[in-house]
PAZAPA-4460 file (N, C-alpha, C; in steps of 0.05 Angstrom, whole numbers, plus 32768, in hexadecimal, padded with zeros to 4 digits):
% residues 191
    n_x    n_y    n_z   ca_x   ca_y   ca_z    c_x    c_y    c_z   seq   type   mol
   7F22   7F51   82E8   7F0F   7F4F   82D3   7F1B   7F59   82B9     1      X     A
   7F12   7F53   82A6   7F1F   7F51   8286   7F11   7F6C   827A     2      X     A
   7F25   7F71   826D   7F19   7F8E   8264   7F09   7F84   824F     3      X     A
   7F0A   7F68   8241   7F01   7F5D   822B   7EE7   7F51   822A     4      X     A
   7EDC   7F52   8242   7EC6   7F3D   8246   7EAF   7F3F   8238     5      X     A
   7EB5   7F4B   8224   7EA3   7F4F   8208   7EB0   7F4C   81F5     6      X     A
   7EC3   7F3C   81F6   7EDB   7F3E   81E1   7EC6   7F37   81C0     7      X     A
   7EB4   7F29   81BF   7EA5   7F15   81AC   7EA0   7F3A   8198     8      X     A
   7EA0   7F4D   81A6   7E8F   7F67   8197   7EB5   7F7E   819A     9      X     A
   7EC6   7F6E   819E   7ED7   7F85   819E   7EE7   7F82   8183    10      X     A
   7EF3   7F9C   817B   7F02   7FA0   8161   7F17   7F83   816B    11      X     A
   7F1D   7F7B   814B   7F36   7F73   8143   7F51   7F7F   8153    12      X     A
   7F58   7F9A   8156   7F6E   7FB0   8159   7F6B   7FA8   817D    13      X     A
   7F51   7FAC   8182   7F4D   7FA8   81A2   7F55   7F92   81AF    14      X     A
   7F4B   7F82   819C   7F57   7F5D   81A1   7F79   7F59   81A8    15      X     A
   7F83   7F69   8193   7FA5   7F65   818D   7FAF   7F6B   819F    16      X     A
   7FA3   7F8D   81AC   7FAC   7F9D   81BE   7FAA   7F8D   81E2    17      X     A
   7F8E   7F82   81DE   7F8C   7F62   81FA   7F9C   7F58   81F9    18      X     A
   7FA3   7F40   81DD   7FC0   7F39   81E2   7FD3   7F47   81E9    19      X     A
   7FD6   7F59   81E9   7FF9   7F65   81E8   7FF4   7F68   820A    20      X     A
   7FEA   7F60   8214   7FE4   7F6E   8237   7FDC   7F55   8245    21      X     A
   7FDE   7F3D   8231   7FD3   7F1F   8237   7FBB   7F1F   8249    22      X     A
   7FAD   7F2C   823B   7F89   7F24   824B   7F80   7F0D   823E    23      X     A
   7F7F   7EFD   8250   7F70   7EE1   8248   7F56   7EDC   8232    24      X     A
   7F47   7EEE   8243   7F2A   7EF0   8236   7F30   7EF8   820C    25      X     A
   7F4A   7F14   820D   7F4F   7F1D   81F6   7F5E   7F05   81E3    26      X     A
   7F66   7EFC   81EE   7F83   7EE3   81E2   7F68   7ED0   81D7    27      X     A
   7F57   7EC2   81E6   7F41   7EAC   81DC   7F35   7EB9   81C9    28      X     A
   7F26   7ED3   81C8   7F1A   7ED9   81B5   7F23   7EE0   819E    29      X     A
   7F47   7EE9   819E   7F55   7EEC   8189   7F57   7ED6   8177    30      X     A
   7F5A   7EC1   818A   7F60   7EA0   817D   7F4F   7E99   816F    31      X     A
   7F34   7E96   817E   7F0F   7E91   8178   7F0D   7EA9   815A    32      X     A
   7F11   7EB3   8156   7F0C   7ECF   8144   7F1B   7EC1   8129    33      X     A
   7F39   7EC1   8129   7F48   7EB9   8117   7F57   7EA2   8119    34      X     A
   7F54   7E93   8124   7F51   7E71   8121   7F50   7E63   80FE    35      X     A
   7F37   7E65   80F8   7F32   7E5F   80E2   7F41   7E67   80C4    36      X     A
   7F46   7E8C   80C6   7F54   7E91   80AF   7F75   7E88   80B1    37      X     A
   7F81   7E86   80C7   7F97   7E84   80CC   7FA5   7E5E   80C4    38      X     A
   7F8A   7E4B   80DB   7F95   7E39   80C6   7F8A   7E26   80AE    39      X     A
   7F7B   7E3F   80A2   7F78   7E3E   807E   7F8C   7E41   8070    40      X     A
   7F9C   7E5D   807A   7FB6   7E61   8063   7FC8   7E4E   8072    41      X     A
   7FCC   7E49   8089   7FDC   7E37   8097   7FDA   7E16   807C    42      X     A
   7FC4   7E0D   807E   7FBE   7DF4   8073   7FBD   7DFA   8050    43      X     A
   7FBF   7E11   803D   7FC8   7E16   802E   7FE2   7E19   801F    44      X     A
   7FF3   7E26   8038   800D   7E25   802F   8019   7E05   8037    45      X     A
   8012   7DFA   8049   8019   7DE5   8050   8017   7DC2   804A    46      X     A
   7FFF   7DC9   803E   7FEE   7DAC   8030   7FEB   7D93   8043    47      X     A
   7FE9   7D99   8062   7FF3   7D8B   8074   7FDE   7D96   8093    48      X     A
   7FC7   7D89   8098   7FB3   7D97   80A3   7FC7   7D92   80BB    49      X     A
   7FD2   7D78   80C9   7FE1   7D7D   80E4   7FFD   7D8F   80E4    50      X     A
   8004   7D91   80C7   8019   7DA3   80CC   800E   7DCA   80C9    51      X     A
   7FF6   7DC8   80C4   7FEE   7DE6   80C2   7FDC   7DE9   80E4    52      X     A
   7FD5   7DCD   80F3   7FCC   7DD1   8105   7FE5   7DDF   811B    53      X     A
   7FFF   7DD5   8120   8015   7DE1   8127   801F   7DF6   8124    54      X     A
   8020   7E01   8108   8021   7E1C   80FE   800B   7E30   810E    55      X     A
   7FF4   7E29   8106   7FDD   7E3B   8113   7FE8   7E3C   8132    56      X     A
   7FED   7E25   813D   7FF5   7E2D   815D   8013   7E42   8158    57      X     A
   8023   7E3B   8152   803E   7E4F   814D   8038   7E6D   813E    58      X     A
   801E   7E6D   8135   8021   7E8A   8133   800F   7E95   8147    59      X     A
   7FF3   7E88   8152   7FF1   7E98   816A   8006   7EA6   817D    60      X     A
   8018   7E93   8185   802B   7E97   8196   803E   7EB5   8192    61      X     A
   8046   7EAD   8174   8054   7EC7   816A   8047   7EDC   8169    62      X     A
   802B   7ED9   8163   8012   7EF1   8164   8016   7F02   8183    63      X     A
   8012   7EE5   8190   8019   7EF0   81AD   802D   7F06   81B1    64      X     A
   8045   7EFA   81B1   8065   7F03   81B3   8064   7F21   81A4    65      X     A
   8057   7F1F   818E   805B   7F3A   8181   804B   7F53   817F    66      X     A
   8029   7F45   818C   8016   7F59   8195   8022   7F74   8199    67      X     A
   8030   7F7B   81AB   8033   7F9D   81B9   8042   7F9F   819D    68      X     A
   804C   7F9A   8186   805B   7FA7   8177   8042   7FAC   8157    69      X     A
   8027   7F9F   815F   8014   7FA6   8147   8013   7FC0   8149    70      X     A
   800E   7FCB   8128   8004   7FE7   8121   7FF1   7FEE   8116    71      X     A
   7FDD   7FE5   8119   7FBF   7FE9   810D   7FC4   7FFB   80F4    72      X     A
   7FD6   800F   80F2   7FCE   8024   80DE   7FE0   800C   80C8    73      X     A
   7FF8   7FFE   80CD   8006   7FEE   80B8   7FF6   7FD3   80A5    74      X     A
   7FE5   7FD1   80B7   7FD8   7FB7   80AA   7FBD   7FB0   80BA    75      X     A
   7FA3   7FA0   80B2   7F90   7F9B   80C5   7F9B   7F81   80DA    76      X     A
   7F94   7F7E   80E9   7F9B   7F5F   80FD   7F9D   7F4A   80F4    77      X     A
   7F84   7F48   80DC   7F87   7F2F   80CC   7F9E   7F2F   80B9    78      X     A
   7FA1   7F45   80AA   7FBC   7F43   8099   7FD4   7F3A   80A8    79      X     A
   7FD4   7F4C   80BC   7FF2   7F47   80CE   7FF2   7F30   80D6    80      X     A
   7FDE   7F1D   80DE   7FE2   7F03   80EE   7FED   7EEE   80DB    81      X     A
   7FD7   7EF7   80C2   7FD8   7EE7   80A7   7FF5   7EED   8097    82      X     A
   8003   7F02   809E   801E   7EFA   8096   802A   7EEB   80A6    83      X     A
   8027   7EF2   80C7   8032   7EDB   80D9   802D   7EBC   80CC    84      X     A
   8014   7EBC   80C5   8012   7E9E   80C1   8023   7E8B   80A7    85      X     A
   8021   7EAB   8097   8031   7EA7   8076   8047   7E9A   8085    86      X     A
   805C   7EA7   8095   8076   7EA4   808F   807A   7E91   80A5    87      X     A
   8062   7E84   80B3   806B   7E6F   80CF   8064   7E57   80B6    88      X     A
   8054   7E53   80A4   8048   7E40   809A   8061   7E3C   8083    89      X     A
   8073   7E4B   8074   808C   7E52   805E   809F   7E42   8072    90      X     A
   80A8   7E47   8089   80B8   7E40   80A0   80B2   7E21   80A8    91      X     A
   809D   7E1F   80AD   8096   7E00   80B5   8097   7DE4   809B    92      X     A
   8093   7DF9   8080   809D   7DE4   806E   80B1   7DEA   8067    93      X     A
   80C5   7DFF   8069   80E6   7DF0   8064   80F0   7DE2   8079    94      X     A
   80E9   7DE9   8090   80EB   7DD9   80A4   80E8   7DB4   809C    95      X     A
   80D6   7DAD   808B   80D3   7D98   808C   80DA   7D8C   806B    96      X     A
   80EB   7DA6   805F   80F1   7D99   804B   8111   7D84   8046    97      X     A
   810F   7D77   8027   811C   7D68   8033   813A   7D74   8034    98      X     A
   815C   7D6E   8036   816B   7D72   8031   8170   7D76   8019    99      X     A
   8176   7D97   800F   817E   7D9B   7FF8   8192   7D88   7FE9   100      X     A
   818A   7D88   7FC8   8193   7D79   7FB8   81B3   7D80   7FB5   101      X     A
   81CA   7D59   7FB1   81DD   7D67   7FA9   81E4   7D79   7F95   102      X     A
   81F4   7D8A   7F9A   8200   7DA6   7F7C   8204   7D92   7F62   103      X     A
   820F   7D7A   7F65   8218   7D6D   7F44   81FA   7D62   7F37   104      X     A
   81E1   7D5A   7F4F   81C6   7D4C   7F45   81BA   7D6F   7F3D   105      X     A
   81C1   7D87   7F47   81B5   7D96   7F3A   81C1   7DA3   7F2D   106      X     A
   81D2   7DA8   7F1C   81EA   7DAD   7F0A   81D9   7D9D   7EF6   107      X     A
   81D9   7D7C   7EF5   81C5   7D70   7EEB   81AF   7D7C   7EE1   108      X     A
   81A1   7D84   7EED   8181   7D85   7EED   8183   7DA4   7EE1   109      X     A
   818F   7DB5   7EE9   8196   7DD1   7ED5   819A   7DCD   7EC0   110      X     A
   81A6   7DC3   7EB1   81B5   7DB8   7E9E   81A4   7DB5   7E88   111      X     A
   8192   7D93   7E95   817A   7D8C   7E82   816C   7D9B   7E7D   112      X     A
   8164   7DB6   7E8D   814D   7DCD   7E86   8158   7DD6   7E78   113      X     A
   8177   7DE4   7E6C   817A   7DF1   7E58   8186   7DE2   7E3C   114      X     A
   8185   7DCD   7E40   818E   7DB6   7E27   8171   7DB6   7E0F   115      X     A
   8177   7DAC   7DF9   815A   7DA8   7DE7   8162   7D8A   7DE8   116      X     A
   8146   7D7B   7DEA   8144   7D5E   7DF0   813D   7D50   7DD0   117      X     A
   8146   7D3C   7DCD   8146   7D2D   7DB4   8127   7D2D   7DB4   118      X     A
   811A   7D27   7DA5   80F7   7D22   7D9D   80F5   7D07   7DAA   119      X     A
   810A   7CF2   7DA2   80FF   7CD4   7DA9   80F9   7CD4   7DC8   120      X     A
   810F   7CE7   7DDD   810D   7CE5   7DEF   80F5   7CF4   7DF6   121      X     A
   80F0   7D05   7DEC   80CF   7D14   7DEF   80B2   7D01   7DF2   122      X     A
   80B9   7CEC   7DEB   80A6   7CD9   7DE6   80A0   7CC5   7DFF   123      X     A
   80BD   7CC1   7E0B   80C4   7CB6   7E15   80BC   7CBD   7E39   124      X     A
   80BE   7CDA   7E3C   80BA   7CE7   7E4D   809E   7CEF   7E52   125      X     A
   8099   7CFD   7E70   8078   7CF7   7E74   8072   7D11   7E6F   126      X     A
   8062   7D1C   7E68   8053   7D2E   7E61   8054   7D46   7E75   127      X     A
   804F   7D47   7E8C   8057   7D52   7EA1   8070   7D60   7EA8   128      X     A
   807D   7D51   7EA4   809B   7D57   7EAB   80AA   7D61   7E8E   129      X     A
   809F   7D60   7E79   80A9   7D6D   7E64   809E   7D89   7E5E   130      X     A
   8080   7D90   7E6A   8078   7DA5   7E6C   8084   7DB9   7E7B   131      X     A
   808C   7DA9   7E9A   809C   7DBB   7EAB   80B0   7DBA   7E98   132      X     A
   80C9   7DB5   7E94   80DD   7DB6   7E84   80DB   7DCA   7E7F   133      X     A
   80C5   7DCF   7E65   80C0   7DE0   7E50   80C0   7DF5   7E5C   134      X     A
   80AD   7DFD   7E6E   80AE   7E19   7E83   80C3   7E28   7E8D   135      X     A
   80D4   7E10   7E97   80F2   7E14   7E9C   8104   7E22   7E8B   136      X     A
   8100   7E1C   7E6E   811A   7E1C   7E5A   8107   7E3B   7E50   137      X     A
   80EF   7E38   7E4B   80E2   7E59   7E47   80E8   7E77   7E5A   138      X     A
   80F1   7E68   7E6F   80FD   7E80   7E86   8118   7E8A   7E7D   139      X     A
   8122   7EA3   7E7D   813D   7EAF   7E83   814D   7E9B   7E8E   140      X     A
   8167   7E8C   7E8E   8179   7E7A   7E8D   8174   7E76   7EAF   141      X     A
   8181   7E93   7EB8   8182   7EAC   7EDB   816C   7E9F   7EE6   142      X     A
   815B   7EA2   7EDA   8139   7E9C   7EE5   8134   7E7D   7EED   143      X     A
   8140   7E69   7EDB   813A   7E4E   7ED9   814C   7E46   7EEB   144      X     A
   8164   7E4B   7EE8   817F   7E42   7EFC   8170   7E40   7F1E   145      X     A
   8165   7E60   7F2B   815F   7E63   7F30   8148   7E54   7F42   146      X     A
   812E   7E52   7F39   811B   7E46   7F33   811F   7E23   7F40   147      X     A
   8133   7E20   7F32   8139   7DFE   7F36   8146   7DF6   7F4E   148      X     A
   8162   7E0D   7F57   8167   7E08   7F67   8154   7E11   7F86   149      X     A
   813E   7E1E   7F7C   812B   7E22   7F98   8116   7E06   7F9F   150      X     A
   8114   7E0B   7F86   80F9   7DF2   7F84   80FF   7DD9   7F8C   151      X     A
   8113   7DCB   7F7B   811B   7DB6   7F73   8138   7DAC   7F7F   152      X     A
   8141   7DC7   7F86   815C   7DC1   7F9C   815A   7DC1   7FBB   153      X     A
   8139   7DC8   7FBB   813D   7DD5   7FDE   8148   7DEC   7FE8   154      X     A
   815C   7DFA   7FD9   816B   7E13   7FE1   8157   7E30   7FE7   155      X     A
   8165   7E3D   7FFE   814B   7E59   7FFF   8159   7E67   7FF4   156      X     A
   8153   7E7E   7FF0   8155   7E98   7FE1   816E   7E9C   7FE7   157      X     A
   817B   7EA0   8005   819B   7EA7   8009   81AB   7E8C   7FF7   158      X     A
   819E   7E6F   7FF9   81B3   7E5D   7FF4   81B8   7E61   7FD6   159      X     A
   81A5   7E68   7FC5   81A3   7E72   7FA1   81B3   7E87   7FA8   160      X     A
   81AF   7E9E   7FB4   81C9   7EB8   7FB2   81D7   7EAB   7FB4   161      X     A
   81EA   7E93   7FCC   8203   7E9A   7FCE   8211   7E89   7FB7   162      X     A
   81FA   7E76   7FAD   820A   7E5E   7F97   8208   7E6E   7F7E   163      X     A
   81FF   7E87   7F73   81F9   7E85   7F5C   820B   7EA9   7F5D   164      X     A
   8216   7EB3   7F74   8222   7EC8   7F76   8217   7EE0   7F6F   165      X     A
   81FB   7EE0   7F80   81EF   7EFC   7F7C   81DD   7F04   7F90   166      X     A
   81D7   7F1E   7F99   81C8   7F25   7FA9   81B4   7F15   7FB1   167      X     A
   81A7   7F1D   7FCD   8193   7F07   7FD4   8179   7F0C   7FC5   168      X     A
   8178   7F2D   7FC2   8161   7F36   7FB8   815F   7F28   7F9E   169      X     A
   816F   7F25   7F88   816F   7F22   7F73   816E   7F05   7F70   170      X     A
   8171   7EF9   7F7E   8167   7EDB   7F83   814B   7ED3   7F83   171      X     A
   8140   7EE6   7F9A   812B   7EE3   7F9E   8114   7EEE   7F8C   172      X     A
   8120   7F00   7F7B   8111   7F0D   7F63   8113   7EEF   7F4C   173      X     A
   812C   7EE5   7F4C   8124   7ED8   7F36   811B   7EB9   7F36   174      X     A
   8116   7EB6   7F4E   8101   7EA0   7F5E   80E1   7EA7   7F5C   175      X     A
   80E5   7EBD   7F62   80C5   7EBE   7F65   80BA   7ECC   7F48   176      X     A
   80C9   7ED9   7F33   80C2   7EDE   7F1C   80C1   7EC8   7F08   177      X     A
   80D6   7EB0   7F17   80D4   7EA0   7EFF   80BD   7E7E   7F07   178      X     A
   80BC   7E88   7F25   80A5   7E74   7F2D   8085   7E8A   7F1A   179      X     A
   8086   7EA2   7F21   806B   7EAB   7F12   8066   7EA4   7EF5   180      X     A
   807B   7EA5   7EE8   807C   7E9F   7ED0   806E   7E80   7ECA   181      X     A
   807A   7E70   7ED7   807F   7E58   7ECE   805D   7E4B   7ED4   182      X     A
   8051   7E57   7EEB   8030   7E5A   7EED   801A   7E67   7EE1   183      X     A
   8031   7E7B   7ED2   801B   7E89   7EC2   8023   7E77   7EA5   184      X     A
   8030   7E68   7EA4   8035   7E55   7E8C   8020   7E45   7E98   185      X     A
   801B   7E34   7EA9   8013   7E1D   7EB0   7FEF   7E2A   7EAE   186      X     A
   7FE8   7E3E   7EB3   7FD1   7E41   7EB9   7FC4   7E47   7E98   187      X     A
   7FD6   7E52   7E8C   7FD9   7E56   7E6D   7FCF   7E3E   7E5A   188      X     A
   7FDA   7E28   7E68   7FDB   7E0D   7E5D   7FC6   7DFD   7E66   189      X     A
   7FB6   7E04   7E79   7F9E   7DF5   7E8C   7F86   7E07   7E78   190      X     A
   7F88   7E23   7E6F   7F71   7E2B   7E65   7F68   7E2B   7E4B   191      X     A
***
């Protein structure tokens, strides 16, 4: 018999702790419980309801696998699962991204962000894509280089360290400082 057979009225922490000892009854109601938030951010990060439906199954699993190592006092169940989900759902779309761009098409594409464009060609160009531009060439040089080669090259955080010869951390600082930027431009421009 299941120690859980009230699982529907047991803590979150109690749930985790069923998993970690694989009680059936605990594992369904963990699933039944957080099902829904898991693949929300799943189908958020992903834009892809059958590819967040897969995710949601791959992080149960990992939920599983890593149950006996939760710490209730480090995070609530939902946080901890919900980073599981963050970084299974981050994982499942590079997974399916495409083959990073060649170095000379983004050598290219760096380039044009820090060049000033003739006016005629301003005209010429769509509105959209001259705005991004703009965002681009407003960032720290570090920041945009950066930036382009994550976004627009496919490269992760280690592949910008090792092409651009600098720590991973500092990669990743100037990815994600110069992606904030470039949204707090864009949201700037929407209001």
């Amino acid at each position: 018999m299941s120690l859980f057979s009230g699982a529907d009225r047991a803590s979150d922490a109690a749930l985790a702790a069923g998993l970690a000892v694989n009680d059936e009854a605990a594992a369904t109601a963990f699933v039944r419980r957080f099902q829904g938030p898991v693949f929300g951010l799943a189908v958020s990060i992903t834009h892809d309801a059958g590819l967040a439906q897969d995710v949601s199954q791959e992080v149960f699993v990992r939920a599983w696998r890593a149950a006996g190592t939760y710490d209730p006092r480090r995070a609530s169940v939902l946080t901890w699962l919900l980073t599981i989900t963050r970084n299974a759902a981050i994982d499942a779309v590079r997974s399916r991204r495409a083959i990073p761009a060649d170095g000379a098409l983004l050598e290219e594409m760096i380039t044009a962000t820090s060049q000033v464009t003739d006016p005629a060609d301003e005209v010429v160009r769509h509105s959209q894509r001259d705005a991004a531009v703009a965002r681009l060439r407003a960032l720290p040089p570090e920041q945009a280089r950066a930036v382009v080669l994550a976004v627009i090259g496919g490269r992760t955080a280690a592949e910008v360290s090792a092409v651009e010869g600098i720590p991973l951390g500092t990669a990743k600082t100037r990815i994600r400082t110069g992606l904030r930027r470039v949204r707090a431009a864009m949201e700037a421009d929407h209001d």
